[in-house]
Biopython code that builds the backbone (N, CA, C, O; Angstrom):
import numpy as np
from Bio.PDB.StructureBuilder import StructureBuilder

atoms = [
    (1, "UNK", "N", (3.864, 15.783, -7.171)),
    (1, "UNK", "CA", (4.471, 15.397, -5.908)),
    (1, "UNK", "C", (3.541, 15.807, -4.768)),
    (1, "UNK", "O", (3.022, 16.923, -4.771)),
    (2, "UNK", "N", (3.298, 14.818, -3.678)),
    (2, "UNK", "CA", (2.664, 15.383, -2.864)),
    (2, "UNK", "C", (3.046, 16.563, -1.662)),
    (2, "UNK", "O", (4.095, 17.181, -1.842)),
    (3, "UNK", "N", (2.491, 16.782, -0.840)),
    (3, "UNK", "CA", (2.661, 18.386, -0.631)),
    (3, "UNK", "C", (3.653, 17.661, 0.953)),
    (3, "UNK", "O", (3.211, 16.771, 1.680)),
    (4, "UNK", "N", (5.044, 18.377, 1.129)),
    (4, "UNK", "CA", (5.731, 17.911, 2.009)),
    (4, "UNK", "C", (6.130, 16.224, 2.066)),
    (4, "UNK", "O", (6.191, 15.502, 3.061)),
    (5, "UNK", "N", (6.404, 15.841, 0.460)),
    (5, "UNK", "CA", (7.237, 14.817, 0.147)),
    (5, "UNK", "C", (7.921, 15.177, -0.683)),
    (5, "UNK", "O", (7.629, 15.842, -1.678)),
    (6, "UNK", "N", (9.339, 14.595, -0.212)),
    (6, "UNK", "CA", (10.587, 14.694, -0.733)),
    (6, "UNK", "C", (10.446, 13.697, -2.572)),
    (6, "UNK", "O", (10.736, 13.921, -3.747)),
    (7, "UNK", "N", (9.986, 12.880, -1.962)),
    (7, "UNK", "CA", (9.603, 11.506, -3.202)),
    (7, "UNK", "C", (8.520, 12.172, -3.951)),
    (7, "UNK", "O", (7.906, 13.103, -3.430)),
    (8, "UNK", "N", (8.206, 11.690, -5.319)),
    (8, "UNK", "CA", (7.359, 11.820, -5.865)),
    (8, "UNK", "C", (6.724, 10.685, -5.473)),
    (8, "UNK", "O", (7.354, 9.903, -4.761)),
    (9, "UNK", "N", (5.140, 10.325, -5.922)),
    (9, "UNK", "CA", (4.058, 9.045, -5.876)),
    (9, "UNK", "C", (5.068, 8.197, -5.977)),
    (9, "UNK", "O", (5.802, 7.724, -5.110)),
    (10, "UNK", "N", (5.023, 8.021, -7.375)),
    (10, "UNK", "CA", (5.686, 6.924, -8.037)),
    (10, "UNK", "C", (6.770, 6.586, -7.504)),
    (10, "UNK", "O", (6.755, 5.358, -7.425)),
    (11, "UNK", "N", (8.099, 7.165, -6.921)),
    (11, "UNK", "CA", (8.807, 6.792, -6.551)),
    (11, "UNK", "C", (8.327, 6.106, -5.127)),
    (11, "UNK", "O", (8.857, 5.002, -4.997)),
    (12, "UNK", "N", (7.542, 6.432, -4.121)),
    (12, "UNK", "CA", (7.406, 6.090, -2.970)),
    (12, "UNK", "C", (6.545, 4.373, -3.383)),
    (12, "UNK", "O", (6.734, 3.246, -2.926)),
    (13, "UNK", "N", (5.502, 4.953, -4.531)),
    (13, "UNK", "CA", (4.825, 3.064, -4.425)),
    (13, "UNK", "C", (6.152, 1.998, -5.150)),
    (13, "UNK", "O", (6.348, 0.833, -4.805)),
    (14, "UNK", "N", (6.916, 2.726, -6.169)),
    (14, "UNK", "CA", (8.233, 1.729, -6.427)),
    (14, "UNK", "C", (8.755, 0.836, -4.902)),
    (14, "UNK", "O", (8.638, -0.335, -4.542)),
    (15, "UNK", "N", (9.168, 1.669, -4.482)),
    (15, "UNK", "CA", (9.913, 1.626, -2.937)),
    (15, "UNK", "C", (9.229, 0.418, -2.104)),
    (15, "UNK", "O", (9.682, -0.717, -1.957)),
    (16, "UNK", "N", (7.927, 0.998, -1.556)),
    (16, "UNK", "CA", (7.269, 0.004, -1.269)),
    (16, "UNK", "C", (7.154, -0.965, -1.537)),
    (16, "UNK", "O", (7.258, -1.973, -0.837)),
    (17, "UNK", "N", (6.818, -0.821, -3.035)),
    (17, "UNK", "CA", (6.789, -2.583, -3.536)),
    (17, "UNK", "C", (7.946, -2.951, -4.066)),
    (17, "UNK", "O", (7.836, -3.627, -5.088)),
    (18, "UNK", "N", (9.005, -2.725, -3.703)),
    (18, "UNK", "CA", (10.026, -3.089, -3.791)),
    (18, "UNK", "C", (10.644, -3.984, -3.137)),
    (18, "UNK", "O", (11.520, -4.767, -3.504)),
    (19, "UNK", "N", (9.738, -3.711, -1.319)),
    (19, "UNK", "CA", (10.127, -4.306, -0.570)),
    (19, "UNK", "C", (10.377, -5.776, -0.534)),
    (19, "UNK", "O", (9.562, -6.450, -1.163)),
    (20, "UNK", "N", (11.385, -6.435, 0.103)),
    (20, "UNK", "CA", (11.201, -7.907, 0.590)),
    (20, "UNK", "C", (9.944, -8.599, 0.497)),
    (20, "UNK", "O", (9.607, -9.662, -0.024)),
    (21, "UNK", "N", (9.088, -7.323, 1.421)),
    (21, "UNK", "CA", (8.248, -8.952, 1.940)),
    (21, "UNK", "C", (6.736, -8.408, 0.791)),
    (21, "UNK", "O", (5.715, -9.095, 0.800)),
    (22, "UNK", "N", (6.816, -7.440, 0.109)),
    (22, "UNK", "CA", (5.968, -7.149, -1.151)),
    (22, "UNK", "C", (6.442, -8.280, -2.762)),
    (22, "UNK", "O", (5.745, -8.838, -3.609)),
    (23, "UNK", "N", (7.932, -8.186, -2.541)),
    (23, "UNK", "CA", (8.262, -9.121, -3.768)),
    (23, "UNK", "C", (8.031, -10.868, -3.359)),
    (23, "UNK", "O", (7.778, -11.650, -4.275)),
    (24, "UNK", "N", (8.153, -11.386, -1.853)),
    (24, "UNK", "CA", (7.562, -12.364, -1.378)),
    (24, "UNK", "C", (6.086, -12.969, -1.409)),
    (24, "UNK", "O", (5.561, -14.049, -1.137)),
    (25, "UNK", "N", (5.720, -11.824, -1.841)),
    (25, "UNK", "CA", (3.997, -11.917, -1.855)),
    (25, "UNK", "C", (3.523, -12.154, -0.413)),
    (25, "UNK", "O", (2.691, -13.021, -0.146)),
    (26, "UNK", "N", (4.192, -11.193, 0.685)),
    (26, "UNK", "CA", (3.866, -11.528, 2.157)),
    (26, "UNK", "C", (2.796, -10.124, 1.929)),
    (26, "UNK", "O", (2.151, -9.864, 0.913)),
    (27, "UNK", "N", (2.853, -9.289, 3.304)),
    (27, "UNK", "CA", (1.850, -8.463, 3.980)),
    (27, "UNK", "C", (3.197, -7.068, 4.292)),
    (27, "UNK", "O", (4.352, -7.209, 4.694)),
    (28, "UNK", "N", (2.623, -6.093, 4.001)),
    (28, "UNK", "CA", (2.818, -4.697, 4.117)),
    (28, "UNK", "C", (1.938, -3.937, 4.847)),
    (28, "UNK", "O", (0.731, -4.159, 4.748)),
    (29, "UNK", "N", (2.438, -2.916, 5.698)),
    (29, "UNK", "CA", (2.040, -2.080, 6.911)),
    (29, "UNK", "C", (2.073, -0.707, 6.447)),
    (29, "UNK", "O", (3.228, -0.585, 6.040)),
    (30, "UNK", "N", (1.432, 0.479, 6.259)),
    (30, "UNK", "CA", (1.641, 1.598, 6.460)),
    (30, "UNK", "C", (0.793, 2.562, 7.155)),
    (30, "UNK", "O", (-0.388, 2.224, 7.085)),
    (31, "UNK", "N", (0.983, 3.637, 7.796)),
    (31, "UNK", "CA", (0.454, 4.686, 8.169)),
    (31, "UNK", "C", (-0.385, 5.347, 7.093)),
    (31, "UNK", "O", (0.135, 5.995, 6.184)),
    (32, "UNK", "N", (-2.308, 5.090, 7.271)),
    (32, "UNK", "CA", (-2.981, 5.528, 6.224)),
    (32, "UNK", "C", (-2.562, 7.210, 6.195)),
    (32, "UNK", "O", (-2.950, 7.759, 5.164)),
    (33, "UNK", "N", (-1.788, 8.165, 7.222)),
    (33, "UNK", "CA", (-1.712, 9.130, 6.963)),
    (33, "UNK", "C", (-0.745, 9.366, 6.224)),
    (33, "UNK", "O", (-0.733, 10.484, 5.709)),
    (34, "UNK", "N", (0.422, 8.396, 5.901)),
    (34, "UNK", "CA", (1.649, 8.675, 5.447)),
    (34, "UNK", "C", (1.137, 8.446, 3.984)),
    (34, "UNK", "O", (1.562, 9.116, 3.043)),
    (35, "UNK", "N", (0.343, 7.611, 3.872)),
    (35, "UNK", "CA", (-0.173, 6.981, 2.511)),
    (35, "UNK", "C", (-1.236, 8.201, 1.686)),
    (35, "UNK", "O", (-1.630, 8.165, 0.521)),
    (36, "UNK", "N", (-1.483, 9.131, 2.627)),
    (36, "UNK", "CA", (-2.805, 10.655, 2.417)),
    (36, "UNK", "C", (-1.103, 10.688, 1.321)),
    (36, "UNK", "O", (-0.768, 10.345, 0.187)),
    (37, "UNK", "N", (-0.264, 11.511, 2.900)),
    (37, "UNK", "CA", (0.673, 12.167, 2.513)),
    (37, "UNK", "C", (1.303, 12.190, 1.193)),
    (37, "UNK", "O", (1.273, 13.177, 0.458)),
    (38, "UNK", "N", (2.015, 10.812, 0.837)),
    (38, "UNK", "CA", (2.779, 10.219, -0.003)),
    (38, "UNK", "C", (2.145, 10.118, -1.226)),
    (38, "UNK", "O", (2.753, 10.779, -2.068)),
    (39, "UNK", "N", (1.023, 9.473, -1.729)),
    (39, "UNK", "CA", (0.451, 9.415, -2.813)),
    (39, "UNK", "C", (-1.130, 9.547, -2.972)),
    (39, "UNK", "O", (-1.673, 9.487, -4.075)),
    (40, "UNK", "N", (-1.711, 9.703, -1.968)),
    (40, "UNK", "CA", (-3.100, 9.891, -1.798)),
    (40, "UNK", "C", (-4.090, 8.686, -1.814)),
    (40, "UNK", "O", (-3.332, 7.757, -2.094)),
    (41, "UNK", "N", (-5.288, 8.175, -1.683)),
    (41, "UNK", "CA", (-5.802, 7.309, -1.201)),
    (41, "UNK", "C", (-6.691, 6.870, -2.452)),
    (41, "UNK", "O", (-7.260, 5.806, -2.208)),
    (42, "UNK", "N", (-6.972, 7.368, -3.700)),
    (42, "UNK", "CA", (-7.075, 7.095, -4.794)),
    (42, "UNK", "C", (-5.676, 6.696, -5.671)),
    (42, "UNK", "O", (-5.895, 5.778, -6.462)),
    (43, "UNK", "N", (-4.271, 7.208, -5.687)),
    (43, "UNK", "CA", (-3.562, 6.669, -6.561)),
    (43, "UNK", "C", (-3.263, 4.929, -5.768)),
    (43, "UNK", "O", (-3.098, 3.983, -6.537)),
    (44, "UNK", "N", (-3.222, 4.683, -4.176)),
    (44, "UNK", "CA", (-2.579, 3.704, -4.118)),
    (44, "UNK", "C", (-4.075, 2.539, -4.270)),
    (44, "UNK", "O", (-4.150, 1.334, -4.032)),
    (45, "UNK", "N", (-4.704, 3.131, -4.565)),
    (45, "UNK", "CA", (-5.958, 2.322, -4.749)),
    (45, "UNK", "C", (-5.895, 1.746, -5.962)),
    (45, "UNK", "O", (-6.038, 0.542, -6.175)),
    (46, "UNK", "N", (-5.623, 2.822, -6.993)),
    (46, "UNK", "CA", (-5.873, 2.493, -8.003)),
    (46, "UNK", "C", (-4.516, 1.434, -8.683)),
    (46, "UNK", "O", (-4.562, 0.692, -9.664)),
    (47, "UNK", "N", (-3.368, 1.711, -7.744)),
    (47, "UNK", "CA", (-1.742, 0.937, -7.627)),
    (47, "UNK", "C", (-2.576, -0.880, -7.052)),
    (47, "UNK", "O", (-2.015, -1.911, -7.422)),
    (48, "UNK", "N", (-3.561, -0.936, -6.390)),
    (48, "UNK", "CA", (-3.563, -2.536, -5.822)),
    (48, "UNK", "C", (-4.635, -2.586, -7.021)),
    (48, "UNK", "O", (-4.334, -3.536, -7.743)),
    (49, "UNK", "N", (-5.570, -2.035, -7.414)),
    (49, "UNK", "CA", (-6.102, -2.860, -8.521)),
    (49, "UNK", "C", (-5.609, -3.128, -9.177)),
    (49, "UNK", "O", (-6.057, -4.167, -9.663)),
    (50, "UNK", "N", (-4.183, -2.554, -9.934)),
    (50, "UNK", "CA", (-3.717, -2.695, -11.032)),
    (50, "UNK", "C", (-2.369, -4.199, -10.920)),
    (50, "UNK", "O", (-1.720, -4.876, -11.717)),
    (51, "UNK", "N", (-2.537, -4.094, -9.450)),
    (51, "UNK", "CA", (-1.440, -5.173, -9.302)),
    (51, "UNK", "C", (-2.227, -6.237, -8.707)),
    (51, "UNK", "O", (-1.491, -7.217, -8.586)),
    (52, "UNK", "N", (-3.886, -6.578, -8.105)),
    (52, "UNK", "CA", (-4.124, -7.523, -7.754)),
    (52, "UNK", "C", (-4.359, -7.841, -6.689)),
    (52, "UNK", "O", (-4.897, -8.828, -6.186)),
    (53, "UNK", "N", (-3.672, -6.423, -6.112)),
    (53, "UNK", "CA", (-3.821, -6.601, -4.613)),
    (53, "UNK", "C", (-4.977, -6.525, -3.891)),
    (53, "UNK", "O", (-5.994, -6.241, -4.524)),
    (54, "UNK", "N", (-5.091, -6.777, -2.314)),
    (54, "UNK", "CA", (-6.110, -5.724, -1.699)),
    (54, "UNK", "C", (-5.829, -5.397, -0.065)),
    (54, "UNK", "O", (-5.356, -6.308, 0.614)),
    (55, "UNK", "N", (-6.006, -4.608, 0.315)),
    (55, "UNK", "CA", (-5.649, -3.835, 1.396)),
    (55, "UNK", "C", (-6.933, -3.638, 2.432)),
    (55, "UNK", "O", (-8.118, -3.613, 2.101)),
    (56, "UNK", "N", (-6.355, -3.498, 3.858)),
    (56, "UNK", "CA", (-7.938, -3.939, 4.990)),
    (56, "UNK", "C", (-6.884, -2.390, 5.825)),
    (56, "UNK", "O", (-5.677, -2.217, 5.998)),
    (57, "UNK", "N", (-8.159, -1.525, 6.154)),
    (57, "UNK", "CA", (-7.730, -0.253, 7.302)),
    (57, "UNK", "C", (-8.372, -0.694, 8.530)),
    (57, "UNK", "O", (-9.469, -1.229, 8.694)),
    (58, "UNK", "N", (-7.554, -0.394, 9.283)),
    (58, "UNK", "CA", (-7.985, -0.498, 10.971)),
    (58, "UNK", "C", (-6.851, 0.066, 11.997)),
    (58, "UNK", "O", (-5.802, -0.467, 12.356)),
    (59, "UNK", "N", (-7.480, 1.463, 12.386)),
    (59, "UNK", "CA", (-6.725, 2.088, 13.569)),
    (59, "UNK", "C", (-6.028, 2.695, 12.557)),
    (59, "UNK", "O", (-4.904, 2.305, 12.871)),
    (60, "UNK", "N", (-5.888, 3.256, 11.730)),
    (60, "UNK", "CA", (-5.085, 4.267, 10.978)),
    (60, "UNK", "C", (-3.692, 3.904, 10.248)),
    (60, "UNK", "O", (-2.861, 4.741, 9.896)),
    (61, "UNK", "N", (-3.590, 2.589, 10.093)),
    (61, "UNK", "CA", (-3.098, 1.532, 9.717)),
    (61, "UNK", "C", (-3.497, 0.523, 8.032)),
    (61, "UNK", "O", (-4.420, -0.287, 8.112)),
    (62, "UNK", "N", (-3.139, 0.594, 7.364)),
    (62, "UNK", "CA", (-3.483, -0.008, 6.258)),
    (62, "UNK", "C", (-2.482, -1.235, 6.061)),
    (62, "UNK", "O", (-1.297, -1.007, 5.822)),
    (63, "UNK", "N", (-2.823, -2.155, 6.134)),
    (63, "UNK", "CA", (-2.250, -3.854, 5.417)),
    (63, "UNK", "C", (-2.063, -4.178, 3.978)),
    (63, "UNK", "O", (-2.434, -5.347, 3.876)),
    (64, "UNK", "N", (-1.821, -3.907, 3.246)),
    (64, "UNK", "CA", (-1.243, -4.519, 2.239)),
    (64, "UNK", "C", (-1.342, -5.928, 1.878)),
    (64, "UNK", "O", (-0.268, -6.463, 2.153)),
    (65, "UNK", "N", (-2.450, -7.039, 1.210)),
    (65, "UNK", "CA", (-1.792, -8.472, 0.926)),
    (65, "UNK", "C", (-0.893, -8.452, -0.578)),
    (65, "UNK", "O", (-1.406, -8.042, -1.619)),
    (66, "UNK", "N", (0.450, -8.938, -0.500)),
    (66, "UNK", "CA", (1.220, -8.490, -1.697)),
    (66, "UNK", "C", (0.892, -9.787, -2.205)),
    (66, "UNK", "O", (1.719, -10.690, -2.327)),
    (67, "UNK", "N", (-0.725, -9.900, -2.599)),
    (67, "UNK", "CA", (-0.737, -11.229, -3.211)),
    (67, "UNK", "C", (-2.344, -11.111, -4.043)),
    (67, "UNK", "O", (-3.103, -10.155, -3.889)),
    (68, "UNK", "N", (-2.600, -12.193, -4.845)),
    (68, "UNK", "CA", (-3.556, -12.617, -4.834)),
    (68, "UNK", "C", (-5.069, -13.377, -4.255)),
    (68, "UNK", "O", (-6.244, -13.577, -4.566)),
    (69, "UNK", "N", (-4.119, -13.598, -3.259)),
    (69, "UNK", "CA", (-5.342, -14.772, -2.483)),
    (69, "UNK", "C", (-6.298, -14.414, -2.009)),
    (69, "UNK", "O", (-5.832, -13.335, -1.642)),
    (70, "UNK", "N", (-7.461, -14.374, -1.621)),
    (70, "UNK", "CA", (-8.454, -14.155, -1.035)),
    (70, "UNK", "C", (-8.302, -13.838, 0.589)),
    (70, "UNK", "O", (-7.565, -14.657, 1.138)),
    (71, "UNK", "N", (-8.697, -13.098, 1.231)),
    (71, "UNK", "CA", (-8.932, -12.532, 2.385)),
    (71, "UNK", "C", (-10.010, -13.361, 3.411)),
    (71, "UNK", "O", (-11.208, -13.349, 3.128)),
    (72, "UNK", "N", (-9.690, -13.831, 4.197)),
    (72, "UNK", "CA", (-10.954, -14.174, 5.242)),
    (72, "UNK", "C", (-10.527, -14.016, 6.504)),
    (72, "UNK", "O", (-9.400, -14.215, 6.957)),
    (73, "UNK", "N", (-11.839, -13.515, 7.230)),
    (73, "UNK", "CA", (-11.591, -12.757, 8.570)),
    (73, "UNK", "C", (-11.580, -14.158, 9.043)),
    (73, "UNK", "O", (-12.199, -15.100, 8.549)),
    (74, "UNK", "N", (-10.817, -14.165, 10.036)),
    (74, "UNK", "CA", (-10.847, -15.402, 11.001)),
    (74, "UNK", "C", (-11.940, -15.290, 12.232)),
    (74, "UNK", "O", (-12.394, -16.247, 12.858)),
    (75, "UNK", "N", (-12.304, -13.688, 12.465)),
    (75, "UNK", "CA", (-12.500, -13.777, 13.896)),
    (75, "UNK", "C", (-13.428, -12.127, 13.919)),
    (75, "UNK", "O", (-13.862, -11.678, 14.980)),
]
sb = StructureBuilder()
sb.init_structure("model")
sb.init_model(0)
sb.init_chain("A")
sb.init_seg("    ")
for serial, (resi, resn, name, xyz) in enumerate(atoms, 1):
    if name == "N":
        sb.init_residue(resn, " ", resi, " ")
    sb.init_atom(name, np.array(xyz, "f"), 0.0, 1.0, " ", f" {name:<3s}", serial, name[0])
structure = sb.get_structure()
């Protein structure tokens, strides 16, 4: 369990991808510090390879695509 979480890992990436717009195959938001906090920055890494995903940081902020598709910057 991480240090000052109530949740274990596993329970917190369940949760997450539990969500609506994760089972939609939309886009997920979290606080990269909540993400230190919660499961550390190697387990949820190693959570989107295993599901396909991939994730973009900017401003302390991590995105989530709950999908397969390819990524392209627009801009």
């Amino acid at each position: 369990m991480a240090v000052g979480s109530p949740l274990s890992p596993a329970v917190w990436l369940d949760d997450i991808f539990a969500s609506k717009a994760a089972i939609r195959g939309q886009v997920i938001r979290r606080n990269a510090r909540d993400i230190e906090k919660f499961v550390g920055r190697k387990t949820i890494e190693n959570e989107l390879k295993r599901r396909g995903f991939q994730a973009v940081e900017n401003a302390g902020q991590v995105i989530i695509f709950c999908n397969r598709e390819p990524i392209r910057r627009i801009a």
